[in-house]
C-alpha positions in Angstrom: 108.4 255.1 -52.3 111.9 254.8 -52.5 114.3 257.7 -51.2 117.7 258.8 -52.6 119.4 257.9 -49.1 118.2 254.4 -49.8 120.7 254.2 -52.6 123.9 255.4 -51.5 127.1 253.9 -51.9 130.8 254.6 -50.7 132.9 255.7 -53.1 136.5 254.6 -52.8 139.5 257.4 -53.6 140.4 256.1 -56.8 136.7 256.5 -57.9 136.4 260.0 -56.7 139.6 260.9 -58.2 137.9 260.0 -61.8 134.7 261.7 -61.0 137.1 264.9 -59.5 138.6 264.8 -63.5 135.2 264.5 -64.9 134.1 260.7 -65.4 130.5 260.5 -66.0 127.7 257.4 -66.5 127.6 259.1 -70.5 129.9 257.4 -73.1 130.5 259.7 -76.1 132.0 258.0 -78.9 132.9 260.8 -81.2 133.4 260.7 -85.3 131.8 257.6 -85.2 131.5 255.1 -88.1 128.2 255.0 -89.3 128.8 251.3 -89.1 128.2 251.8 -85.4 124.8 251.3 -84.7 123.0 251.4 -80.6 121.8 248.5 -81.2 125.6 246.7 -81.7 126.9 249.2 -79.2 124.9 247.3 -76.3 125.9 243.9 -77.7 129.7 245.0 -77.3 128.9 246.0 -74.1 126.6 243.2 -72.4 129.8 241.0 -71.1 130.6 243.5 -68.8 129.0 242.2 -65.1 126.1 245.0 -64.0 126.0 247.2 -66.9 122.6 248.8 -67.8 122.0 251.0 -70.6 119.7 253.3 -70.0 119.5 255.1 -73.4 121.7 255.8 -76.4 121.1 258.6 -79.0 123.2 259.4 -82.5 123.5 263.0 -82.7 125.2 263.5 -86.1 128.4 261.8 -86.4 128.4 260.9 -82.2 126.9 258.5 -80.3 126.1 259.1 -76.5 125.3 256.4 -74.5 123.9 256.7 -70.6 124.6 253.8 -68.3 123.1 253.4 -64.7 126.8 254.0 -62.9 129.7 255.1 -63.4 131.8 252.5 -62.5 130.3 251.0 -65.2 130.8 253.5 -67.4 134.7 253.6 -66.5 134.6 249.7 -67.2 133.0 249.8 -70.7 135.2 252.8 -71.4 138.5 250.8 -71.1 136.6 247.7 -73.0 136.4 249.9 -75.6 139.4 251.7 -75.6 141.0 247.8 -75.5 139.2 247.1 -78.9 
């Protein structure tokens, strides 16, 4: 059985700083489109190196999707931002 210790990972400054100002693995894309679908979501996002979705949910007119890091999460947040 695997143990959280096992895991762990150093977190450089400029990473702490984000989590410090509240960066999380959840992307929330608020007053979505309802052209925006999960499924095309995780196709926009599958370029980017070690991303893993774990789940995405619609919840009215936003869309929140969990990855597996938040580095990650911080990458596909400027992808999109970039779009």
């Amino acid at each position: 059985m695997a143990r959280w210790t096992d895991n762990r990972i150093l977190v450089n400054i400029g990473m702490a700083e984000s989590i410090v100002k509240g960066a999380s693995r959840t992307l929330v894309l608020h007053e979505r489109d309802e052209r925006h679908i999960v499924e095309a979501m995780k196709q926009d996002l599958a370029h980017i190196y070690g991303l893993f979705v774990i789940g995405a949910s619609v919840s009215g007119r936003n869309m929140h999707v969990s990855l597996a890091s938040i580095k990650t999460a911080i990458q596909a947040r400027t992808c999109l931002k970039s779009q």
